[in-house]
Backbone as a ProteinNet text record, in pm:
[ID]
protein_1_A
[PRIMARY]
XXXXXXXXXXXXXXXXXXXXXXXXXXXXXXXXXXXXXXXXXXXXXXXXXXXXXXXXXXXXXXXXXXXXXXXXXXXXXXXXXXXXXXX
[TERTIARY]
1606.2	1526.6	1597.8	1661	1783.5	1684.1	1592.1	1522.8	1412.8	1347.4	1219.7	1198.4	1033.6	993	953.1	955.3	941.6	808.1	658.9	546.4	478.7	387.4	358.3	199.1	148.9	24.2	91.3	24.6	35.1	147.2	235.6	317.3	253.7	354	263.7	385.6	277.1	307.1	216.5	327.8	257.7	143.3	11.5	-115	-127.9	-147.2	-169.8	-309.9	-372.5	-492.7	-542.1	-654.7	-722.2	-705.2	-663.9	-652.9	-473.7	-420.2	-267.9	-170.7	-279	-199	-159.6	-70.7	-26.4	0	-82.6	-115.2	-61.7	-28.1	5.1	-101.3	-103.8	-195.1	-115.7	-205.1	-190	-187.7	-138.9	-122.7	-178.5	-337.7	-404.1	-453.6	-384	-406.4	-293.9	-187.7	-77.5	-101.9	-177.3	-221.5	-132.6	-15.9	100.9	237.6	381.9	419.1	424.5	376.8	311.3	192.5	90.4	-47.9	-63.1	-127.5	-167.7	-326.6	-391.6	-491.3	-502	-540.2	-520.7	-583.5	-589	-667.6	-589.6	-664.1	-627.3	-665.5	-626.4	-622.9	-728.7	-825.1	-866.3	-833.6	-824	-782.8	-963.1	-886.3	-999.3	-1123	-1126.4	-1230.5	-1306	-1280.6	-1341.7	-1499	-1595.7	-1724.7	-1728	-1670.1	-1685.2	-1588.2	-1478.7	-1392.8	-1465.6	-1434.1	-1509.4	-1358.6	-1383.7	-1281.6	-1317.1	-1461.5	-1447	-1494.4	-1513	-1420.9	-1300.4	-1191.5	-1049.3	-1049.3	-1104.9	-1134.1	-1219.9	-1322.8	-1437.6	-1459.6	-1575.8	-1580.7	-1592.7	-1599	-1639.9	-1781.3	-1780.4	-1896.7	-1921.3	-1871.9	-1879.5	-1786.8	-1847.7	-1766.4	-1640.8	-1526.8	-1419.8	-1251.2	-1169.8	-1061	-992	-1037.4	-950.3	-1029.1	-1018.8	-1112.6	-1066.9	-1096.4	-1087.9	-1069.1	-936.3	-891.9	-923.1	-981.4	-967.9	-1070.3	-1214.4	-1303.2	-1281.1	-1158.1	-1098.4	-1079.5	-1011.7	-957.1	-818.7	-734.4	-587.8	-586.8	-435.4	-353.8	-287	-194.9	-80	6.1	179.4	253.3	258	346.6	354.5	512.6	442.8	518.5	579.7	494.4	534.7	503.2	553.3	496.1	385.4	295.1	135.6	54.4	99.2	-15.3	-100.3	-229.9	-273.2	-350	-384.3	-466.6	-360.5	-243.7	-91.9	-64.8	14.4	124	270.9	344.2	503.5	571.2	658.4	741.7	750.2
-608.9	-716.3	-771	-884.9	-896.6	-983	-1064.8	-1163.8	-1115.1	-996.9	-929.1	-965.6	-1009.9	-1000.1	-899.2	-869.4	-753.3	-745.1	-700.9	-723.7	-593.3	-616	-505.9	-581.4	-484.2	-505.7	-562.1	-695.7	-740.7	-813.8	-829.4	-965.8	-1083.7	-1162.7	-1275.4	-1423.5	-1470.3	-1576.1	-1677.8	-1779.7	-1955.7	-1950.2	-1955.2	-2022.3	-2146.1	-2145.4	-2347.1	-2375.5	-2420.7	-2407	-2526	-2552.4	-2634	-2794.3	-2785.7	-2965.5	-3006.3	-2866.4	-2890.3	-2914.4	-2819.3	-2815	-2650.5	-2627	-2514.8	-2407.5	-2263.6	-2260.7	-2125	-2028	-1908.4	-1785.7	-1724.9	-1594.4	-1476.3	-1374.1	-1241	-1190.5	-1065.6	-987.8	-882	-890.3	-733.4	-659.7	-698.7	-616.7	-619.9	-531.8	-606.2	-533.9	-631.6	-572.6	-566.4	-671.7	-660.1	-733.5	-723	-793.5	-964.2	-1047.7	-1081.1	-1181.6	-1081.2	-1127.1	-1038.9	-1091.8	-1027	-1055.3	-1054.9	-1066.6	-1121.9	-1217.8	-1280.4	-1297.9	-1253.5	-1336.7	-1451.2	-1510.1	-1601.4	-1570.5	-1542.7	-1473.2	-1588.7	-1526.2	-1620.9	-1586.4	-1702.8	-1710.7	-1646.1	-1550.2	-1497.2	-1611.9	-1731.9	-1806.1	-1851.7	-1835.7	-1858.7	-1797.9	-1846.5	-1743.4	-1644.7	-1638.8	-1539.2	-1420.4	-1450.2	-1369.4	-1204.3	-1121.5	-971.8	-871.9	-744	-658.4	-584.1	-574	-535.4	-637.9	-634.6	-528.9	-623.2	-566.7	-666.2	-781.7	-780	-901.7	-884.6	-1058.1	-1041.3	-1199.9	-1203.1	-1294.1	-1462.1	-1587.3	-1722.5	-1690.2	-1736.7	-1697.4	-1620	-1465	-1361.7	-1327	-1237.3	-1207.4	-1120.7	-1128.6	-1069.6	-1086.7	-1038.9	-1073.7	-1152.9	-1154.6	-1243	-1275.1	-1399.3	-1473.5	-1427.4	-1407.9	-1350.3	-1496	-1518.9	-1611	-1608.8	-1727.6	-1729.1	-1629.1	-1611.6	-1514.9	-1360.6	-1320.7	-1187.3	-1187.2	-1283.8	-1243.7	-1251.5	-1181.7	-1196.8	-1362	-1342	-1514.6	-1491.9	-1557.6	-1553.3	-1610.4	-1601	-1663.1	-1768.2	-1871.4	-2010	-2021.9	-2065.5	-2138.2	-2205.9	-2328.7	-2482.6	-2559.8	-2654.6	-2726	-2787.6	-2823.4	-2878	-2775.3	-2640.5	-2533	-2493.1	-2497.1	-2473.2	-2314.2	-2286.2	-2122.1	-2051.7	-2026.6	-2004.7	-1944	-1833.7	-1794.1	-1826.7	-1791.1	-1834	-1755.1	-1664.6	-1628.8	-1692.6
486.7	429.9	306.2	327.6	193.7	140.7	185.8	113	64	92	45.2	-105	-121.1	-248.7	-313.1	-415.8	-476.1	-535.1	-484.1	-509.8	-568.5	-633.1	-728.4	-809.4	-821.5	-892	-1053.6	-1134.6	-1246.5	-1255.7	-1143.9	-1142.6	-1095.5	-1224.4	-1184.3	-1073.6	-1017.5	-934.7	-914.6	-846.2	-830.3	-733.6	-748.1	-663.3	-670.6	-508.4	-510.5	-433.8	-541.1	-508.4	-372.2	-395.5	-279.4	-310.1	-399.1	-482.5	-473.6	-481.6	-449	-553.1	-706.1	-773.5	-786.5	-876.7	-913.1	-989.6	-1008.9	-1122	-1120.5	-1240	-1276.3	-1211.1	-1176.8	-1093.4	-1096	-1134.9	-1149.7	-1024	-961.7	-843.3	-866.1	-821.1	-822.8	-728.2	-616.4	-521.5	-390.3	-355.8	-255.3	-137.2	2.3	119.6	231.1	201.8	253.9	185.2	284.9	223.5	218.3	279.5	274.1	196.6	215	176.6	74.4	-52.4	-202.7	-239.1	-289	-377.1	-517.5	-552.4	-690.4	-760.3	-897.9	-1027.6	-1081.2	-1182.9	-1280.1	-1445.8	-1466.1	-1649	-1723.1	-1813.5	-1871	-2013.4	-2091.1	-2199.7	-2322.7	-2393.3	-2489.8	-2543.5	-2565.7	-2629.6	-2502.7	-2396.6	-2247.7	-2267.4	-2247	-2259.5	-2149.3	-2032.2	-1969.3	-2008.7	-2081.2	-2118.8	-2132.2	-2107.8	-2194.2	-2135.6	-2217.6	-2212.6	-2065.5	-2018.9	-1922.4	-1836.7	-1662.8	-1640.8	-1598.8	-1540.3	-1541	-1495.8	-1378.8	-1296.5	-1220.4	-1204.9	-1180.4	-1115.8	-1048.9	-997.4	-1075	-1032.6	-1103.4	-1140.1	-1274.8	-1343.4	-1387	-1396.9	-1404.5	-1528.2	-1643.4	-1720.6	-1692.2	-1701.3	-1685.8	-1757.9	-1754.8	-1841.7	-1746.3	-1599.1	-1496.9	-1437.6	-1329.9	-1253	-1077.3	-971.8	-875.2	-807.4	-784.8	-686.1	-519.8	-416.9	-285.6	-247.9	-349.4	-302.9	-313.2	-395.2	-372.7	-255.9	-80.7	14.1	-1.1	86.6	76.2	38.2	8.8	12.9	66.8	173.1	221.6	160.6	158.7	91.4	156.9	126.1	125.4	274.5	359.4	463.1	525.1	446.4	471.4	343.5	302.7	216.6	201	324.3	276.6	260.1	228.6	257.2	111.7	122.5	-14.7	30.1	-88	-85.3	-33.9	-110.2	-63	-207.5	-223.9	-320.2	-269.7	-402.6	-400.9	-553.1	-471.7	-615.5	-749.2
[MASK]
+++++++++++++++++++++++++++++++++++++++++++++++++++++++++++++++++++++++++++++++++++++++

């Protein structure tokens, strides 16, 4: 596998969301290589912000926001694909 990504819980990578833009996302969960699980970090003055617990759902207090429902993402394939990661 010379091209393999190197995936790991707390690296971060490109999410492209449903609007087709592109945004920074945390890796907290890796189900393959593949497909990951994603947050989005919220910044401390956020009102949902709290120390616990790490990540949590929209709306929900947490230090991260639970991207795509907490289901896998798949990486990115083609270029029109959204709800997609990318190195």
């Amino acid at each position: 596998m010379a091209n393999a990504t190197r995936l790991r819980v707390g690296r971060t990578v490109s999410y492209r969301s449903a609007d087709g833009r592109w945004r920074p996302a945390r890796v907290i969960a890796v189900t393959s290589q593949t497909a990951v699980r994603l947050a989005m970090p919220r910044h401390t003055s956020d009102a949902f912000y709290a120390s616990t617990p790490l990540t949590a759902a929209a709306g929900v207090a947490g230090q991260m926001t639970q991207l795509n429902s907490n289901l896998d993402v798949n990486r990115q394939t083609s270029h029109a694909q959204t709800n997609v990661w990318r190195p």
